[in-house]
DOGU-926738 format. One record per residue (C-alpha): residue in three letters; residue number from 1; x, y, z. Coordinates in steps of 0.25 Angstrom, whole numbers, plus 5000, padded with zeros to 4 digits. Layout:
- res | n | X | Y | Z
- ALA | NUM | X | Y | Z
...
REM end
This chain:
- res | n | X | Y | Z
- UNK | 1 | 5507 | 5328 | 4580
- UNK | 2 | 5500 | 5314 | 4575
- UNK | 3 | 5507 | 5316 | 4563
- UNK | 4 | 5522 | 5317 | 4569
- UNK | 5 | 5520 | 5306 | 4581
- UNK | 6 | 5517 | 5295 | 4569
- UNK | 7 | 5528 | 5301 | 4559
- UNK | 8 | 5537 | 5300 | 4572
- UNK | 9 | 5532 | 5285 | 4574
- UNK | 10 | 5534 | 5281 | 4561
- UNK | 11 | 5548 | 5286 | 4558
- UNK | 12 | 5553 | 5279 | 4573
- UNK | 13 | 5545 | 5266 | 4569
- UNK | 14 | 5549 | 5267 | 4552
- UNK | 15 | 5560 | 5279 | 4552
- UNK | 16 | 5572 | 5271 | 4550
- UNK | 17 | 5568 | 5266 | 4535
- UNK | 18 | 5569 | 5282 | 4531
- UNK | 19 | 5583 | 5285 | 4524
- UNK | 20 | 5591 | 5292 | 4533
- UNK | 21 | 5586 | 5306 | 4524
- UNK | 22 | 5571 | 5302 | 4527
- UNK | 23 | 5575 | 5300 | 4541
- UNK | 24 | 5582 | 5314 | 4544
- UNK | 25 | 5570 | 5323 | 4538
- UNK | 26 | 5561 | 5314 | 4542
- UNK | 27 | 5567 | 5318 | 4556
- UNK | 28 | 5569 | 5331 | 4554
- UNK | 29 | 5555 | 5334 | 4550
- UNK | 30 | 5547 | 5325 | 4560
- UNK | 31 | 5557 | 5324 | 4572
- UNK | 32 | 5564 | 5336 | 4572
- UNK | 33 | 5553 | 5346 | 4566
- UNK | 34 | 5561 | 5351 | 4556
- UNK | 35 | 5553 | 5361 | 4545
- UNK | 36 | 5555 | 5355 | 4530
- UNK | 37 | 5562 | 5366 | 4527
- UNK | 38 | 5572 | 5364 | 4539
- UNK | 39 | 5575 | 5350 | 4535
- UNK | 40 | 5575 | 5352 | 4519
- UNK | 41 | 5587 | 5365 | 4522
- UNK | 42 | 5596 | 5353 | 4530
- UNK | 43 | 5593 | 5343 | 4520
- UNK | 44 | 5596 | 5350 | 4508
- UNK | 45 | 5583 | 5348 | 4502
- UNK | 46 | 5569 | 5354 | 4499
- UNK | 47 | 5558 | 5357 | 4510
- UNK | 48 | 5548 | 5349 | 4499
- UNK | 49 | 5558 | 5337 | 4500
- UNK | 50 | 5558 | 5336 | 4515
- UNK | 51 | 5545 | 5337 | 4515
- UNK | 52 | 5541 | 5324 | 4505
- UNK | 53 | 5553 | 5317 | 4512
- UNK | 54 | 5545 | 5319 | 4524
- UNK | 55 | 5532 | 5314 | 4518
- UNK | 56 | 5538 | 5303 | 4511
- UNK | 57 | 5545 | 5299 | 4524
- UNK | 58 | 5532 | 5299 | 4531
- UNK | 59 | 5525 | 5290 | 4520
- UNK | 60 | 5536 | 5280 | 4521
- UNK | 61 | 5535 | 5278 | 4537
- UNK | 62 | 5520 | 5279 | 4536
- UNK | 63 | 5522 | 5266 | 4525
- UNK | 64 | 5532 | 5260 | 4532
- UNK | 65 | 5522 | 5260 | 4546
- UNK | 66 | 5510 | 5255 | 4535
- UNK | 67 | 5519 | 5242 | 4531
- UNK | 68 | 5526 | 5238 | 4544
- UNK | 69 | 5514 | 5244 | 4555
- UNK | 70 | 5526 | 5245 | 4565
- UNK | 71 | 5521 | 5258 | 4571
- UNK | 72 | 5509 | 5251 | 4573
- UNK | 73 | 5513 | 5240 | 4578
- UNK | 74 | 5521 | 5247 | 4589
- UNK | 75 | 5509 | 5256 | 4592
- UNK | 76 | 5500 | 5241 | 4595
- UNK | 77 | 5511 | 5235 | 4604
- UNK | 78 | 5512 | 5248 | 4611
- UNK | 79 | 5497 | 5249 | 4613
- UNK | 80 | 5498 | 5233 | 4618
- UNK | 81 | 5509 | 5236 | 4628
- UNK | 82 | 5500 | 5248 | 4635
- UNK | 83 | 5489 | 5238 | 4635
- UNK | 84 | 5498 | 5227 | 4642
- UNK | 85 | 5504 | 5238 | 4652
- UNK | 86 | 5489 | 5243 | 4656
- UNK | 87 | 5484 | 5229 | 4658
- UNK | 88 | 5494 | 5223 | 4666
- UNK | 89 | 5502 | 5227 | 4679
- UNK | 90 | 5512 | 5217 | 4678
- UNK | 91 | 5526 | 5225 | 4681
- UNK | 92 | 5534 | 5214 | 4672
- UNK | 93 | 5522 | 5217 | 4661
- UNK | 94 | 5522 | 5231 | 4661
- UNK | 95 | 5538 | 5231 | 4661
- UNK | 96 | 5538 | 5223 | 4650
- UNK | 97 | 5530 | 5230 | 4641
- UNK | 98 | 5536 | 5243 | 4645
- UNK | 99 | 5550 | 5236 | 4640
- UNK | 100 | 5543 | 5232 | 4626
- UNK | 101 | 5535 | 5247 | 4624
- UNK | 102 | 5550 | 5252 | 4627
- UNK | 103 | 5555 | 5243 | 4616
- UNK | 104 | 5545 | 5245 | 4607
REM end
């Protein structure tokens, strides 16, 4: 379950820099829990192709997450805000920072 939480964090922080291919089976596979056969019949290629497609998806946003640290970044300012929230009482405080987990 590990596994498709952070392939699921990755693709809504790194997703977007897929082609528009790598994006559908990529989908299909972790979102929609497709079987590689289900998605290799509708997009007119073999089971063995979606499946490196898949792996060469995850390498990429694994990559991207090693270069650019967003995800990580988002889970230290995340952890920051809860400890804000738990320290202070302040209505216009904890208001505040439940506006920037929203953004975030």
């Amino acid at each position: 379950m590990e596994k498709i939480v952070e392939q699921g964090l990755l693709y809504d922080f790194y997703g977007e820099l897929l082609t528009p291919h790598q994006r559908r089976i990529y989908e299909d596979a972790v979102f929609n829990d497709l079987s590689l056969s289900e998605i290799a019949q509708e997009e007119g290629i073999s089971r063995q192709g979606v499946h490196d497609l898949i792996r060469r998806c995850d390498r990429a946003l694994e990559e991207y997450e090693e270069k650019l640290h967003l995800m990580r970044r988002f889970g230290q300012i995340r952890q920051r805000l809860e400890r804000i929230r738990q320290l202070c009482g302040d209505e216009e405080v904890l208001r505040l920072t439940e506006e920037i987990m929203e953004e975030l």
